[in-house]
N, C-alpha and C positions, 0 to 999 in steps of 0.2 A: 536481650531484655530479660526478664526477670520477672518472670509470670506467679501469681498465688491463689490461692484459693479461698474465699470467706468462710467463718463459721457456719457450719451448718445444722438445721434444726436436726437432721439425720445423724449428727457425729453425739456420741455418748458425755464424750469429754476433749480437754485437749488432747492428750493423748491420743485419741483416735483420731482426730485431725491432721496430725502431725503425721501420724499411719497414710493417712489416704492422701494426703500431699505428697510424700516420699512414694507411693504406689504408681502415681500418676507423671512425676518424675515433673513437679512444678521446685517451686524456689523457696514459698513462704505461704504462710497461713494469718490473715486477719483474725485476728481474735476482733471478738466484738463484746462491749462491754453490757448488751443489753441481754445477753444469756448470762443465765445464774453460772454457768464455768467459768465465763471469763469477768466476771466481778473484779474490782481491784484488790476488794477484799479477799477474796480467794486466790488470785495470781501470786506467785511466788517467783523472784528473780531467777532461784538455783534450779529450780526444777524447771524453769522452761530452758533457762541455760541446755541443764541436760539432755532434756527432749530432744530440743534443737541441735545438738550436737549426734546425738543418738542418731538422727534421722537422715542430715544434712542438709538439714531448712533453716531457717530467720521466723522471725514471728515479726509482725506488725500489729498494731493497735485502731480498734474504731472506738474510741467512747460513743456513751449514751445518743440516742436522736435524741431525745431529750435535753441534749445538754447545755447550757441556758447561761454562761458565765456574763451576762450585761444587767439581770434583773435588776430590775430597782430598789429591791427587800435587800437589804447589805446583806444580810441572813445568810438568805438564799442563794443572793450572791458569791458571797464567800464560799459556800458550800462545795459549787459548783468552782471553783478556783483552786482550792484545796484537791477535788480531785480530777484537777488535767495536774496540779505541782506533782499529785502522787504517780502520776501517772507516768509522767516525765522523769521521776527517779527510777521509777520500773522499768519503763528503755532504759534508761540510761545502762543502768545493770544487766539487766536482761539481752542487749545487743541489739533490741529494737530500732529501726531506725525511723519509720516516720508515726507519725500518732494523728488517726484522722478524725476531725470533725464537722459538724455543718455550724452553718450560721443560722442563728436564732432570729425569726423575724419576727418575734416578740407578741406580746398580746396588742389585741385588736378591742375596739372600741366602734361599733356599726353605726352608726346615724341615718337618719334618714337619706340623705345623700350617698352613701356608701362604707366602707371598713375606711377606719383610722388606725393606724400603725403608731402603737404610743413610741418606740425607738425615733419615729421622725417625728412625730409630735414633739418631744421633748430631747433634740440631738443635741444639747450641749451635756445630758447628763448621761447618756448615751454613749457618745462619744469620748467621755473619763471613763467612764468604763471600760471600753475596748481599748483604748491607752493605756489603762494601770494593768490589763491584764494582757497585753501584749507583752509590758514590760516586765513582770513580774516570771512570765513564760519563759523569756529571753535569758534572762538571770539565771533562772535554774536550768536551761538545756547548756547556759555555755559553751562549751567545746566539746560536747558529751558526742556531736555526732545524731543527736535524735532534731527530729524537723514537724510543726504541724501543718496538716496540710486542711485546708478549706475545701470544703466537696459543694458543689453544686445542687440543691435538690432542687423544689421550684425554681424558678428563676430569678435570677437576685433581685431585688427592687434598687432604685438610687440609693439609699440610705443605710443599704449591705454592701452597698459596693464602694461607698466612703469607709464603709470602718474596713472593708478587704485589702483598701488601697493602705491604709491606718496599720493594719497589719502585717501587711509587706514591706513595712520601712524598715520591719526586722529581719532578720536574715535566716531568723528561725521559723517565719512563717513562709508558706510556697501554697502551690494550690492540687486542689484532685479532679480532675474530671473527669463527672461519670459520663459515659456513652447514653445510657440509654434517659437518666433524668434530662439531659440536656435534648434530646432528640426528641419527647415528648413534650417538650414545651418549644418547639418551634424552634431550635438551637441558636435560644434569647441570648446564651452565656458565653457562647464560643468565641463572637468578638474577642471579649476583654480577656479568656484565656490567651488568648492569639496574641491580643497586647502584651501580654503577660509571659512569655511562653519559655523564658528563660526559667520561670520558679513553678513550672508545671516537675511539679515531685511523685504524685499518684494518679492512679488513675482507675477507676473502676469501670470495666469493660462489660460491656451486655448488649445482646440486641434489642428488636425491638421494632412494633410496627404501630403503627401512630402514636396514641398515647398509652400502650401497653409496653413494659421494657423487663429487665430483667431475663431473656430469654437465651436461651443457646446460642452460643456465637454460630455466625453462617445462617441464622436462620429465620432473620428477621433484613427490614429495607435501611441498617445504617450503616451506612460508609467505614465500615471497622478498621482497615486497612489505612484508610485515612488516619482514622485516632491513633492507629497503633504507632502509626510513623511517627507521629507528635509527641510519642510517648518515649518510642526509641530516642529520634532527638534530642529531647531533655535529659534521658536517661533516668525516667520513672520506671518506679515499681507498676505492675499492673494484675491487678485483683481483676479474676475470670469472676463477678458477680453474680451468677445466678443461684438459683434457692434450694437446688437437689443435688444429687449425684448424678442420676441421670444426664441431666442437663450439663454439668460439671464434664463428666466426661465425654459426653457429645463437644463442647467446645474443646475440649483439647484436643479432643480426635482431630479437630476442624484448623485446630493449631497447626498441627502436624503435616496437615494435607496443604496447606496453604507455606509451609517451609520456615514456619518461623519458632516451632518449638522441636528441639531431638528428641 
C-alpha cells in the first residue's frame, strides 16, 4: 500500500511536507487546498514535479470542504467547476493521481417540521448539475491517469447517494473512505462502499472513539486493519489523517509495529 500524509497546519510550506513525508519514509503528501500553500493559484506543475522527484514522493490533491460544484447561482456554480477543471490540469502535469473531494449537501431550509435539503427539494436541477459536471470532469481527465475521489464526511443522505451513483457512471470518478468520519456516524456509509468496493480509490485513515476521530492510528476503538485491508484490495492510496506530527508519527510508528509499513 501506499501510505501519505495530509497537509499540516505545523508544515511551513510544501516543501517542508515533502521533507517530513520523505523523513518518515511514507509515499505521498495531500496537499489540501484550504491552506494558503496549497491554493491552486499558488501550485505550480514544475515545482512540485521537482519536489516530488527531489524527495521520492507523489503529491495528491484535497480541494476546498467548501467546494460546492451543484449550486444553483450558475455563477457560483461555474466558479467552483472551473476550479476542480484547473485542478485536473494540475495532476494531470504534476503526476497527481487522485483529486479528493466531498459532496455538497447543499443549503437547508428549517420549517417547523424539520431541515429541508433544497438539492432534494429541487432534484431535477440538482441532478443537471451533477451530470454536466461529472461529464465535463470526465472530458478533461481523459487518459491523463488522474481520478476524483468522493470522501464521506456525514453521512450521505439518499439524494448524495443518487448523484454518487450519477458519478460513478464515469470511470473517472471512485470513492475515499474515511475511517474515522464513517465511524462517528455509526458506519452509515460503509454499506454502499462495500457495494462499491471495486472504485474504493482513497482512503483517509484515523482513529477514533465514538464521535471523536481524527486520532493516532492504534489508538482509538476502529477496526483499522479491517479498512486497511479494503484498501489494500482496491489498491487505494491511504492518507495517515490526523492533525500533528506527533500524532503523525505515533501512527506510523504503529504502521511499523503492526508489519504493514518498512
Amino acid at each position: 500500500m501506499r501510505f501519505g500524509l495530509p497537509y499540516l497546519i505545523e508544515t511551513a510550506d510544501v516543501a517542508a511536507a515533502a521533507a517530513l513525508c520523505a523523513r518518515l519514509g511514507l509515499h505521498f503528501v495531500e496537499l489540501n487546498s484550504n491552506f494558503p500553500a496549497c491554493g491552486l493559484a499558488q501550485l505550480a506543475a514544475l515545482p512540485l514535479r521537482e519536489i516530488a522527484k527531489q524527495r521520492g514522493i507523489i503529491f495528491t490533491l484535497h480541494v476546498d470542504d467548501r467546494f460546492d460544484p451543484f449550486d444553483f447561482n450558475p455563477l457560483v456554480r461555474e466558479a467552483y467547476a472551473q476550479t476542480m477543471l484547473s485542478a485536473i490540469a494540475l495532476a494531470g502535469k504534476a503526476g497527481m493521481p487522485v483529486i479528493n473531494m466531498h459532496i455538497p449537501r447543499g443549503n437547508i431550509v428549517t420549517l417547523p417540521s424539520g431541515p429541508r435539503y433544497l438539492y432534494e427539494e429541487y432534484g431535477q436541477q440538482f441532478t443537471l448539475a451533477v451530470v454536466d459536471f461529472r461529464d465535463r470532469c470526465s472530458r478533461a481527465a481523459g487518459d491523463s491517469g488522474v481520478h476524483i475521489a468522493i470522501e464521506n464526511t456525514t453521512f450521505w443522505a439518499p439524494y448524495e447517494l443518487r448523484a454518487i451513483e450519477l458519478l460513478l457512471q464515469s470511470p473517472t470518478f471512485g470513492l475515499c473512505l474515511d475511517t474515522g468520519h464513517d465511524h462517528a456516524e455509526g458506519n452509515r456509509d460503509l454499506a454502499f462502499i462495500d457495494r462499491h468496493a471495486q472504485r474504493l480509490i482513497h482512503m483517509h485513515a484515523h482513529d477514533g472513539q465514538g464521535k471523536r476521530n481524527h486520532q493516532a492510528l492504534g489508538t482509538g476503538e476502529i477496526p483499522l486493519q479491517e479498512r486497511l485491508d479494503m484498501a489494500e484490495r482496491a489498491g487505494a492510496t491511504v492518507v495517515l489523517e490526523v492533525k500533528t506530527v506527533a500524532a503523525l508519527e505515533q501512527s506510523v510508528a504503529w504502521l511499523r509495529a503492526e508489519g504493514l509499513l518498512s
